[in-house]
C-alpha positions in Angstrom: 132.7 112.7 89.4 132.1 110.6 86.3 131.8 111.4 82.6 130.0 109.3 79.8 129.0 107.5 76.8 128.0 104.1 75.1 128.0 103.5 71.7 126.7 100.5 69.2 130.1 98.8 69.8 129.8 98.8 73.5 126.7 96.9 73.5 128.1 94.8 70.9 130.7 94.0 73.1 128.7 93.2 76.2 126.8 91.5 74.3 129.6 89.3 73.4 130.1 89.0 77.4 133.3 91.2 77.0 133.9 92.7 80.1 135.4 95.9 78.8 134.5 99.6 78.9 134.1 103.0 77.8 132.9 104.9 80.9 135.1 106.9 83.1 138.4 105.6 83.8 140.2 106.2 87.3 143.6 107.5 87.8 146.2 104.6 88.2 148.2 104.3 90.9 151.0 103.9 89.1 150.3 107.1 87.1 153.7 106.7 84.4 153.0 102.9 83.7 149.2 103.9 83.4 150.4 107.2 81.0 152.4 104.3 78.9 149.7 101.9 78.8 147.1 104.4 77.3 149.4 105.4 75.0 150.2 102.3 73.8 146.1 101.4 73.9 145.4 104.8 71.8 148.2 103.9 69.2 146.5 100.9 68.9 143.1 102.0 68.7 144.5 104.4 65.8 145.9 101.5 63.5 142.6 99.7 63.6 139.6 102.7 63.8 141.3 105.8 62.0 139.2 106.6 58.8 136.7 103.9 59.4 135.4 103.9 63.1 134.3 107.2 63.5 135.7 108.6 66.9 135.9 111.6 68.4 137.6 112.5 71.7 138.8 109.1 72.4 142.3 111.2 72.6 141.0 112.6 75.8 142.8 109.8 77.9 145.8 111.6 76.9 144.8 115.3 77.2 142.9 115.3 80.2 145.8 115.3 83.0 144.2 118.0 84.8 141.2 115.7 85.6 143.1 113.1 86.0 144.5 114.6 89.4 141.4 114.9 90.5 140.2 111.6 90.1 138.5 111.7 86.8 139.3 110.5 82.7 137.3 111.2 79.6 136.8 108.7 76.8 134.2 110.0 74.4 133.5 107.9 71.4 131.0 108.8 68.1 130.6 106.6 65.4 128.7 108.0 62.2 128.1 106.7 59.2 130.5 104.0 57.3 131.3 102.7 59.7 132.4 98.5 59.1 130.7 95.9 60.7 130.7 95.9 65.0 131.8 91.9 64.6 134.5 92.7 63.2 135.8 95.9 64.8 135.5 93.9 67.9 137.9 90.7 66.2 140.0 93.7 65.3 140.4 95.0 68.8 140.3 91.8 70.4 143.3 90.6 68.5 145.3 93.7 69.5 145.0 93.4 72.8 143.2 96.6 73.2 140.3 95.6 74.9 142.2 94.4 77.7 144.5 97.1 78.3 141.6 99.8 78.7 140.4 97.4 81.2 143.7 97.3 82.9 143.7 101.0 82.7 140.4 101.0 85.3 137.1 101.2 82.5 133.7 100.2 83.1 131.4 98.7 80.4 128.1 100.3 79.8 126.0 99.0 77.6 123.7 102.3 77.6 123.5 106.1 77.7 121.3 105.7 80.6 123.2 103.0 81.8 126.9 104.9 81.5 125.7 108.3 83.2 123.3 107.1 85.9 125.8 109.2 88.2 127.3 111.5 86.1 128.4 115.1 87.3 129.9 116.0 84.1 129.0 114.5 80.9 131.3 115.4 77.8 129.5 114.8 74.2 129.9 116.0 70.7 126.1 116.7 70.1 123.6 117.6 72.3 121.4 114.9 74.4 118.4 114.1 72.7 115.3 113.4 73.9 115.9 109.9 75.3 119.2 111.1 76.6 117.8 114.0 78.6 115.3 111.5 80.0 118.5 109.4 81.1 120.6 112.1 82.2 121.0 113.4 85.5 119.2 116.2 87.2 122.0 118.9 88.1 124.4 117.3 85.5 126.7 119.5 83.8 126.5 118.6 79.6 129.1 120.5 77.5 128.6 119.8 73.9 127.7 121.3 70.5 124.6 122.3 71.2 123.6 123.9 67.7 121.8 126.4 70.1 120.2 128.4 66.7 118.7 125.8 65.4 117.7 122.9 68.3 114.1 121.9 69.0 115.4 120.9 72.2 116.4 123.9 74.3 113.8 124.0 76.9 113.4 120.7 77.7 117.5 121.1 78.9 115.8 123.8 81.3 113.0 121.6 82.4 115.2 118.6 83.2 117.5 120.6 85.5 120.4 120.3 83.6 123.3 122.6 83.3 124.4 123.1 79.8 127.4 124.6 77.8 127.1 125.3 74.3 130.9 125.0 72.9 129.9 126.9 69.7 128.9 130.4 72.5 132.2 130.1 73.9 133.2 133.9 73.2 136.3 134.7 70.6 138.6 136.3 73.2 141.8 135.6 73.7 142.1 133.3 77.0 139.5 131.1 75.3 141.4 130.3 72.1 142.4 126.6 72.8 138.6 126.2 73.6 137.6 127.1 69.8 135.2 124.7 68.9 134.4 126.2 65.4 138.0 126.9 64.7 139.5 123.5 65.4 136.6 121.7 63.4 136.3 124.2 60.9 140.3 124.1 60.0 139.8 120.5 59.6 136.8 120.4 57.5 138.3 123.6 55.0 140.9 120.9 54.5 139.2 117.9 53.5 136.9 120.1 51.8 139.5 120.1 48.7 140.5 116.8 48.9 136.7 115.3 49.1 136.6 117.8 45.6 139.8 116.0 44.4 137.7 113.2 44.5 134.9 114.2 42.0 137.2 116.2 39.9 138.5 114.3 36.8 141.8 116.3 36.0 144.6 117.8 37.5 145.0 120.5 40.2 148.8 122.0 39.2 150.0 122.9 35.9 152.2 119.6 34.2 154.1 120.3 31.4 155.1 117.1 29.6 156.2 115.5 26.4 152.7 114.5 25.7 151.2 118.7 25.8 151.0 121.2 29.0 147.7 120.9 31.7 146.7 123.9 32.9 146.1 124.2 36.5 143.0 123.9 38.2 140.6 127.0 39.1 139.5 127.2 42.5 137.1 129.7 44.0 136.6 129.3 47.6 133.5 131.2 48.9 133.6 132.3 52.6 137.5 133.2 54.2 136.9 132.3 57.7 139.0 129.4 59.3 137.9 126.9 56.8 137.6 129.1 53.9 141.2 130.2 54.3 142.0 126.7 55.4 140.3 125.4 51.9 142.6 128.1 50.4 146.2 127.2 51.3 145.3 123.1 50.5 144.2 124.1 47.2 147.4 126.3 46.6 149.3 123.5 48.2 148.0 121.2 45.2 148.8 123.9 42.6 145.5 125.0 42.2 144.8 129.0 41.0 142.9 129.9 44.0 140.5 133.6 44.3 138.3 133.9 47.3 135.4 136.2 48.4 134.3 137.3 52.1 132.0 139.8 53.3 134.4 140.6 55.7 136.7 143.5 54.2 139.4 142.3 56.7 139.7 138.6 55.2 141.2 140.7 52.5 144.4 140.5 53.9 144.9 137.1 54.6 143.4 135.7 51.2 146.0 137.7 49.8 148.5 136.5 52.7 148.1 133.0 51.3 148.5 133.8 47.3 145.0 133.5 46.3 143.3 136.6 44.5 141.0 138.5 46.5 137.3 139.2 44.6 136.2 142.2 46.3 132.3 143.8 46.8 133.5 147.7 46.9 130.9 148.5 49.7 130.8 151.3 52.7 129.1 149.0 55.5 131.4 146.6 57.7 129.8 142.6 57.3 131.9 141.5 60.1 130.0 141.6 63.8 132.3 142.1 67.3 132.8 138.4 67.8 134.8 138.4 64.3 131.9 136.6 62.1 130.0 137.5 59.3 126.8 139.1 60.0 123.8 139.5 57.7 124.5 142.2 54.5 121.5 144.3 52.7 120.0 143.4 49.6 122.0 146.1 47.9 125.4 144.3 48.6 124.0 141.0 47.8 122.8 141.8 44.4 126.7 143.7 43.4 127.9 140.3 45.0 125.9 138.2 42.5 127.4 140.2 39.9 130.7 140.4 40.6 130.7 136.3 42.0 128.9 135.5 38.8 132.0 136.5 36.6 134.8 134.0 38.0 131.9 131.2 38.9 131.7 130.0 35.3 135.6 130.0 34.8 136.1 127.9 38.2 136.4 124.2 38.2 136.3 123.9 41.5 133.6 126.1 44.0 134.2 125.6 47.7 131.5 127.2 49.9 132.0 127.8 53.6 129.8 131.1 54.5 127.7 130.3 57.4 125.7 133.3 59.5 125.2 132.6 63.2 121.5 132.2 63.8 120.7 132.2 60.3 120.3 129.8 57.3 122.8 129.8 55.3 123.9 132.5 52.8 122.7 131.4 49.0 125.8 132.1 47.1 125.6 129.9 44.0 122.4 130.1 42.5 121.5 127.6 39.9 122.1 130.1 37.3 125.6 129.8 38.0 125.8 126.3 38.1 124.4 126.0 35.0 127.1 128.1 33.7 129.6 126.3 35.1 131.7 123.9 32.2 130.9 120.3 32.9 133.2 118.3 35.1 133.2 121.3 37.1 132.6 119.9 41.2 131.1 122.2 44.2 131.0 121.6 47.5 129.1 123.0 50.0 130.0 122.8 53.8 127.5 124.8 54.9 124.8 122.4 53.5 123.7 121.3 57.6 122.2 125.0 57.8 120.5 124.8 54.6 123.5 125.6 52.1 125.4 128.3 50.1 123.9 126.3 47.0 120.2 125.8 46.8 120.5 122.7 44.8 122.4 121.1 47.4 121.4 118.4 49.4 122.5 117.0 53.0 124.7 113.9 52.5 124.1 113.7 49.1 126.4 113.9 45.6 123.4 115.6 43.1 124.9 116.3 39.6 122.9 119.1 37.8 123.9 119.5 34.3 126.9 118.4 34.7 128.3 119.5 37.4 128.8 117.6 40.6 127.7 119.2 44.1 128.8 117.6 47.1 126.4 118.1 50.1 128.8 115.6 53.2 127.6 117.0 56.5 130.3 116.8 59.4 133.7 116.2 57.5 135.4 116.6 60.5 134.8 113.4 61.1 136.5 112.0 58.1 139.5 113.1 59.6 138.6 111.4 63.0 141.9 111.0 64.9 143.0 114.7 64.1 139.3 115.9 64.7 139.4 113.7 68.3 142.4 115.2 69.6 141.2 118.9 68.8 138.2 118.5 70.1 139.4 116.4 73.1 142.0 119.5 73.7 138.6 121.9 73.4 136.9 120.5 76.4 139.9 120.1 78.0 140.8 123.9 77.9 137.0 124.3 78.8 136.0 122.2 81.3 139.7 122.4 83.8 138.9 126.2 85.2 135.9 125.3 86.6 137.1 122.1 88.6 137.9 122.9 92.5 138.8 120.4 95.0 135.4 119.9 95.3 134.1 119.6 91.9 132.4 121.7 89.5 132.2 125.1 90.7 130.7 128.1 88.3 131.6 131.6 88.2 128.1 132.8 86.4 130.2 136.5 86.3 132.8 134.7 84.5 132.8 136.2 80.9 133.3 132.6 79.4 130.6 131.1 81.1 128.4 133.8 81.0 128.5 133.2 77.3 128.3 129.6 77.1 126.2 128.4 79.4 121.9 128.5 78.1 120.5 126.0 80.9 120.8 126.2 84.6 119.0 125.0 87.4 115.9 125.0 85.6 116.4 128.9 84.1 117.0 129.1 80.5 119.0 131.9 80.8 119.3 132.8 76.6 115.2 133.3 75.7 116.2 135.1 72.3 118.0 131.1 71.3 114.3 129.5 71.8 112.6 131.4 68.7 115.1 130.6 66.5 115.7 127.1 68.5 113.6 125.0 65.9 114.3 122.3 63.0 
């Protein structure tokens, strides 16, 4: 069994004749001085990628001992954007000794998707293949990734290829499946950078100072959405001395809002918004338009809007309407993480800073990975959780009954077995 994947520094460093890898790495022999050595490699790694190199997973050498005793170790590395120059990542990791010690450890260079997962049983990545990567991959090879099953143009052509596919973001909310949360690991990380990304844009203070020189009045926060990163984007922002109120569909986000010390803005409304898996489902027009009202009052007061209301299988809620930027004072900053499935803002705009009379909105898609070595490990830990009931002695082995599965998994030997995904499964 092998996992997967190449990246622009691996062919920069095969290129440069390194013979290096990030493949699938064997167990050692010597399974506590190989333990040592990857930590040692992974420390390293940290000190010279963390905040730059964007990497995800890459802490599966350490959180995958489960495979290991069968025979099989996960690297996967992602690099997005601002990233610093291959040449001299590779100086970097060359003068650490790094490259040599994953080598030591047992990893194979591939300079290719194709190239990397020509054999591959299991292949472990963060987004789902493309086209030129279902073209490469493996008939009968398992792919568990974020799959963005509502809204991929892709999700037959998994079918056709004979692929087996997991969608971490279907994995059900139930309580054996907690440590394989997708959405809730990424999402806690992303509430939290959310403020800080808005500390960045914002030209004053978050907690009240009272000096010689006059008093500053803290910072007003509304946070839009009290899931796991609304609520995350809550206790930051009260962490920093920020005067925090929130607003949720969800009557039972009540609670923890008010669990945390913000103020709770409440829609008084009959109808539960939350569905059985615990997210917020679509509201009637009657709720939305008391919602505009209500929202509209502490919009123009807050100096700080952080939105985070996403619908599953659904664009995203519009909760800030340009009217209320406008009213906004200027200097005021918004950001919008649910700007990827079309925003809670419709004057945002994906991986762009806009400033609309005044105000700055903040459209950075995946800030998870801005927060890469925290974001690897979680994730890393995700498919970890996932992937190690399914092994047997003698590989992968699927229990289509199992409630887990059942959920997750929307390709198999050529059956796409979630139809309903495909009409809402374009760009």
């Amino acid at each position: 069994m092998q996992t997967i994947d190449g990246s622009a520094l691996v062919a920069h460093l095969r290129a440069q004749g390194t013979p290096g890898a990030i493949q699938s790495v064997p167990t050692s022999k010597d399974t506590e001085d190989h333990n040592a050595m990857t930590s040692v490699s992974l420390e390293r790694l940290r000190t010279v990628l963390d905040h730059s190199w964007q990497v995800l997973a890459v802490e599966a050498l350490a959180a995958t001992q489960a495979l290991e005793a069968r025979g099989v170790r996960v690297i996967r590395v992602r690099s997005r954007d601002q990233r610093p120059d291959p040449a001299a990542v590779l100086a970097a990791l060359g003068r650490l000794g790094v490259l040599n010690l994953l080598v030591e450890a047992g990893a194979t260079l591939a300079s290719s998707y194709a190239e990397a997962c020509h054999d591959a049983d299991v292949v472990l990545k963060v987004r789902s293949p493309d086209a030129e990567e279902i073209a490469a991959t493996p008939k009968g090879a398992a792919v568990i990734a974020m799959f963005s099953p509502y809204a991929n143009p892709l999700l037959a052509d998994y079918a056709k290829a004979g692929l087996s596919c997991f969608a971490m973001e279907l994995v059900p909310r139930i309580s054996r499946a907690q440590g394989m949360d997708v959405l809730s690991s990424q999402a806690n990380i992303a509430g939290y950078k959310a403020v800080l990304v808005a500390t960045q844009y914002y030209r004053r203070f978050f907690p009240m100072l009272m000096t010689a020189a006059g008093t500053v009045t803290p910072a007003k926060v509304l946070v839009m959405g009290a899931g796991v990163a609304g609520l995350q984007a809550i206790a930051t922002a009260r962490r920093l001395g920020a005067m925090v109120e929130a607003f949720d569909v969800r009557a039972a986000a009540k609670e923890q809002v008010l669990s945390l010390g913000a103020k709770f803005v409440e829609v008084p409304v009959e109808e539960n918004a939350e569905d059985a898996g615990g997210y917020a489902r679509e509201v009637p027009e009657e709720y939305k338009q008391k919602q505009g009202e209500l929202v509209g009052k502490p919009a123009p007061a807050a100096a700080l809007i952080i939105t985070t209301a996403l619908i599953p299988g659904r664009p995203a809620p519009v909760l800030i309407t340009p009217a209320m930027v406008e009213s906004m004072k200027p200097g005021s900053v918004i950001v919008d993480l649910a700007v990827e499935s079309g925003g809670n803002c419709p004057l945002s705009k994906l991986d762009e800073v806009v400033e609309h009379q005044g105000v700055t909105i903040v459209g950075h898609a995946d800030l998870p990975s801005q927060l890469s070595t925290d974001a690897s490990n979680l994730y890393a830990r995700n498919l970890h959780a996932f992937l190690t009931p399914m092994l047997g002695d003698d590989g992968l082995k699927l229990d289509l009954e199992d409630e887990i599965v059942a959920a997750s998994l929307i390709a198999h030997q050529g059956e796409f077995r979630k139809p309903e995904l495909l009409k809402g499964g374009k760009s």
